[in-house]
N, C-alpha and C positions, 0 to 999 in steps of 0.2 A: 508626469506629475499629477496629472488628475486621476489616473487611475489607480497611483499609491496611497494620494489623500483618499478616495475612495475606498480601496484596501485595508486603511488604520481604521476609519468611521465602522466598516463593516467589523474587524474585528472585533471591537468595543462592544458593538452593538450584536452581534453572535453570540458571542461569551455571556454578557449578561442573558441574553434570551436563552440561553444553553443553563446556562446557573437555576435561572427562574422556572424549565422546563424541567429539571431535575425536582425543583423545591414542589414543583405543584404536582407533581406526579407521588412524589410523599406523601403530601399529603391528601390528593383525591383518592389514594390505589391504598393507604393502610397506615391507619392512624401508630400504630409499632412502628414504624419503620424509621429504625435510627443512625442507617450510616449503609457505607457504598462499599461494597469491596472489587476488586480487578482482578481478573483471574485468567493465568494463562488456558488455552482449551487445548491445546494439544503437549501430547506429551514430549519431554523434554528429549532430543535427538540420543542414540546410539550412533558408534562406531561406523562410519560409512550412511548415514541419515542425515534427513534433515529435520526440523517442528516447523510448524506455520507461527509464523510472529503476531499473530492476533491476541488480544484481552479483551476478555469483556467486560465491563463496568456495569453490575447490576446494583439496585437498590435491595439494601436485604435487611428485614426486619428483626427485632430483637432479642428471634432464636437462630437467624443467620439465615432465615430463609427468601431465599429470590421473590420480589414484588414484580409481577409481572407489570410490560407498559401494556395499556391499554390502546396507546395512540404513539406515535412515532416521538422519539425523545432523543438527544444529539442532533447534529449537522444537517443539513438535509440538500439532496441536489442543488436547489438555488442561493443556500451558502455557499458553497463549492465553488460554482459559475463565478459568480460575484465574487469573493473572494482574490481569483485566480486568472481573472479572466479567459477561462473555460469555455465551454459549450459547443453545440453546433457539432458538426461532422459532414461527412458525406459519402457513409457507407464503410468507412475502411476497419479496418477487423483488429479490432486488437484481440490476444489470445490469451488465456488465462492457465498456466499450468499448475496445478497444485497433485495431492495425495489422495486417494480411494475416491469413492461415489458420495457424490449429494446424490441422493435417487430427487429431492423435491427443489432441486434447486433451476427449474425453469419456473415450475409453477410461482417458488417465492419468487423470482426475477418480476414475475406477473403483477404480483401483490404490490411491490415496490414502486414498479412504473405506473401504476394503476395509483398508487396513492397520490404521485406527486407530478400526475398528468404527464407522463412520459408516452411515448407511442408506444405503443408493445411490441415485445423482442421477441419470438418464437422462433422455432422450426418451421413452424407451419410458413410462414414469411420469408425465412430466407436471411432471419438476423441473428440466430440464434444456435448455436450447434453442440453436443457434447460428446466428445468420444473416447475411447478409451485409449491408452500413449500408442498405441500404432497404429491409431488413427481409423479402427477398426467399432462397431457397433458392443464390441465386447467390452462390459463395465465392471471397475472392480468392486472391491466389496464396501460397506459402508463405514463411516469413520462419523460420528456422530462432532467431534473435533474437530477433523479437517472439513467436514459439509455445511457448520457457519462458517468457515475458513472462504469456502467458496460463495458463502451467496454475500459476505462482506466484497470478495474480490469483484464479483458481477457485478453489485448494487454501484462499487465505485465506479466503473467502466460508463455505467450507465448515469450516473453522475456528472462526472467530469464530459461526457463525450455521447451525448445522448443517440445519437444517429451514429454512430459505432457500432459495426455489427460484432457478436462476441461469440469467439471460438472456448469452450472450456474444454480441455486436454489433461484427462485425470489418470496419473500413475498408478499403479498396479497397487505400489506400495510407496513410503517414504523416502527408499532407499537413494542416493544420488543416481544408481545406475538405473532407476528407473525412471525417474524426474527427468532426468538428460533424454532419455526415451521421446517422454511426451516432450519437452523440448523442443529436442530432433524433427517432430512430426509436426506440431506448430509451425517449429518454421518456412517446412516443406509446403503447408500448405496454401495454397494459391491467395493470394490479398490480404496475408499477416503482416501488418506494418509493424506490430509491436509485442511484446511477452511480455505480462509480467510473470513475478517470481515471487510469495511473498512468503519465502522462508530459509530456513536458514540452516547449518550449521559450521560444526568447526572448520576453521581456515584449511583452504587444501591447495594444493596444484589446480591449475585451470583444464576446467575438461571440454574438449574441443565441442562438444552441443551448445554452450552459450559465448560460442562465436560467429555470428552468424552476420556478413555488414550487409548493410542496408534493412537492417531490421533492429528496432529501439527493444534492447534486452533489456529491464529495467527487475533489480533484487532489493529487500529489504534488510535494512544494517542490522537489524537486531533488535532486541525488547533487553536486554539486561545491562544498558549502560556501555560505559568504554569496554570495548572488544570487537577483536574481525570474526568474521562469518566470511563464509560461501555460500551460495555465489558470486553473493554479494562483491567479494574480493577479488576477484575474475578480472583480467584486465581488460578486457573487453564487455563488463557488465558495467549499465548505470547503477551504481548504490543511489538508493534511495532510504534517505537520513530523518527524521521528525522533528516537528515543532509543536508548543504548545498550542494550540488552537490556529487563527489564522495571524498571530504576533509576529515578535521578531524575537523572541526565545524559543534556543532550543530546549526539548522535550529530553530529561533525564536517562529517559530511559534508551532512546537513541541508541543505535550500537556505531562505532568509529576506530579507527586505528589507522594502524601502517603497518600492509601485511611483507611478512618478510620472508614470504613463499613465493608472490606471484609479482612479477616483473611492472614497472613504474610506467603507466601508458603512455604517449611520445606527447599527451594531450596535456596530462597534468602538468602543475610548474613545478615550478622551485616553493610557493606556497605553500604546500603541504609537508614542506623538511622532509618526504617521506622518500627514500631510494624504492620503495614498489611503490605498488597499489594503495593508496590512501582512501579509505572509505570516509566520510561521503561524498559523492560529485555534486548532488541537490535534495530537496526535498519537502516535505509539504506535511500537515498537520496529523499527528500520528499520538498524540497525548491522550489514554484513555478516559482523562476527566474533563477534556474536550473531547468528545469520541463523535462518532457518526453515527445516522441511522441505520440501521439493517435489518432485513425482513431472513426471519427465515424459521422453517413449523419442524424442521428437523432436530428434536430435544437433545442438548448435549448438558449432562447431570440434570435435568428437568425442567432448563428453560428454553421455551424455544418463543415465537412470535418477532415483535419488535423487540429489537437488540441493540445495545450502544455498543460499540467496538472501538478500538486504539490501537497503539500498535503500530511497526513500521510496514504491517500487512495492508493498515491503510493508503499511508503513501505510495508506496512502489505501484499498484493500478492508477493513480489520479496521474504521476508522472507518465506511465507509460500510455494512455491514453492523451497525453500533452504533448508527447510525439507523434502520435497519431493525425492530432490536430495542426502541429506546426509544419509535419512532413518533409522536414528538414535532415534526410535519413541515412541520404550518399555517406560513404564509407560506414564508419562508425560514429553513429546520432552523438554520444558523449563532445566528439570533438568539435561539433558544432555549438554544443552548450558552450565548453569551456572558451569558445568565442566569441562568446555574445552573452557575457553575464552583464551589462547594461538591460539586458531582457531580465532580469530576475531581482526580485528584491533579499535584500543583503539577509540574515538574521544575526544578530551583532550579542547576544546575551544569552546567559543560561550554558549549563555545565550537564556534563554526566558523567564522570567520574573524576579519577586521579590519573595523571600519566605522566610522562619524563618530557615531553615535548607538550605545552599548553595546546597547542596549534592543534594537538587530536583529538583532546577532552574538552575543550572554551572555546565558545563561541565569538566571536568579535568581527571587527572589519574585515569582510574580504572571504577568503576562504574559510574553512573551519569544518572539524573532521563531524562532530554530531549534526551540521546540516548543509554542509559543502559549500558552494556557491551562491545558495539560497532557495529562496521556492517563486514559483510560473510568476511571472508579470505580463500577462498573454501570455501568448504562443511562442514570440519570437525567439526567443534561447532555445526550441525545440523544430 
């Protein structure tokens, strides 16, 4: 009880400081600057691909162009913590799989932890690792898209789970058969407790790399409202679903459904009306106008520095780093969730699209497909 009332106070009180961080950055960075636009960074998936679910929320003046932040703007780790009840660690590796090379994405990891007193993550330490999907020193080429893709995914690891050590496992290319790849090689390697995944495309068949038990797979539902994705859809993947800030609305743009490809996991109920896979199981604040902080000097269209992001690319790392922390992992981590939603608070409001069954598009009591079961209340659902 204390740590909900807790939870609602911080909401309130984030949002407004989130609101008033946006307004003051207006107006100290550029007297033009009259409105925000969100934009997705990567391009929209192909035939057999995926895109990273990330948007960015810049401030852009009144020829359209990006105001840079001078100082960190959105969420910031001890939102998160507090929020969620978060934090802490002790050592164990969540793994990050995404598309081509950040080449600067340890350095920005540096900038991030370095702003907001975090210990630092390197190589040189032993907390920090980047490889390429077969796990080999060879890195693919760069994606100016996908490399804020990754240092949003890092910065949340490092967030949500600060003594985490993080593996980054960059795919050659976009393609599923190469994502599965680094996957694959994630999970192979020695003190991965968790993946995330924070991209997506069209519904498919579940492919045997994000089945892996005793390891928290955790995928992002989507950026375009009601609709399944892959991996997301995977019966054996956590979807991770969004909300508006740290509220109890869900976030529009959410992706959700009931896919009618991939088989109904023995975990989910009868709550979801859905005979397969019903995306979301859970989820955590993904609204790019409540977005988070992220560091990162790699320019994609010409902005790069501090970055607000949204997106269900945010959630799915703060989940899978909440497995990390709960390490409640035996079999498959979902079906420990879906036993202990007493551990999670409800989100009972907010819509993102239209559908034939409410239960996939509305949010309300209980289950519900844009944010499943709900988001961390602690650790203990995890």
């Amino acid at each position: 009880g204390v740590l909900l009332l807790r939870r609602l106070v911080i909401a309130g009180v984030a949002i407004g400081t989130l609101a008033a961080s946006f307004g003051a950055a207006t107006a100290a960075q550029a007297t033009n600057a009259t409105s925000v636009r969100n934009s997705h960074i990567c391009a929209a998936p192909t035939q057999g691909s995926a895109a990273c679910n990330a948007i960015r929320h810049d401030v852009v003046d009144s020829h359209g162009n990006p105001v840079p932040n001078v100082t960190p703007s959105g969420f910031k780790p001890a939102d998160i913590v507090a929020a969620y009840g978060l934090g802490g660690g002790a050592g164990q590796t969540v793994a990050i799989v995404d598309a081509y090379n950040d080449p600067t994405a340890e350095a920005d990891l540096g900038v991030y932890r370095a702003q907001f007193n975090l210990t630092a993550c390197t190589t040189a330490n032993g907390c920090f690792k980047k490889e390429g999907q077969t796990g080999t020193s060879t890195l693919p080429a760069k994606n100016t898209g996908w490399a804020q893709e990754i240092s949003l995914d890092v910065d949340m690891v490092s967030a949500a789970c600060p003594a985490c050590h993080i593996l980054l496992v960059e795919a050659t290319t976009s393609s599923f058969a190469n994502l599965a790849t680094a996957v694959n090689t994630a999970a192979a390697t020695s003190g991965v407790v968790a993946i995330s995944n924070s991209y997506g495309g069209s519904d498919q068949g579940e492919l045997s790399a994000y089945n892996h038990p005793g390891i928290a797979i955790t995928a992002s539902t989507g950026d375009a409202g009601y609709g399944m994705e892959s991996p997301a859809s995977f019966p054996h993947v956590v979807a991770v679903g969004g909300t508006t800030g740290f509220t109890t609305s869900a976030w529009s743009g959410a992706g959700s459904g009931c896919s009618t490809i991939n088989a109904k996991p023995a975990w989910q109920t009868a709550a979801t009306s859905c005979s397969g896979k019903a995306n979301a199981d859970v989820s955590a604040v993904a609204d790019p106008n409540t977005g988070v902080a992220v560091y990162d000097s790699t320019a994609n269209k010409g902005v790069s520095g501090w970055l607000v992001f949204g997106g269900t690319s945010v959630s799915s790392p703060i989940i899978a780093s909440a497995y990390a922390l709960g390490g409640n992992l035996a079999g498959y981590p979902a079906q420990y969730t879906w036993a202990h939603t007493t551990n999670l608070s409800d989100v009972t409001t907010g819509s993102n699209g239209t559908c034939t069954t409410s239960v996939w598009c509305k949010a309300g009591t209980g289950w519900d497909g844009p944010t499943g079961l709900g988001t961390p209340n602690g650790v203990g659902a995890f």
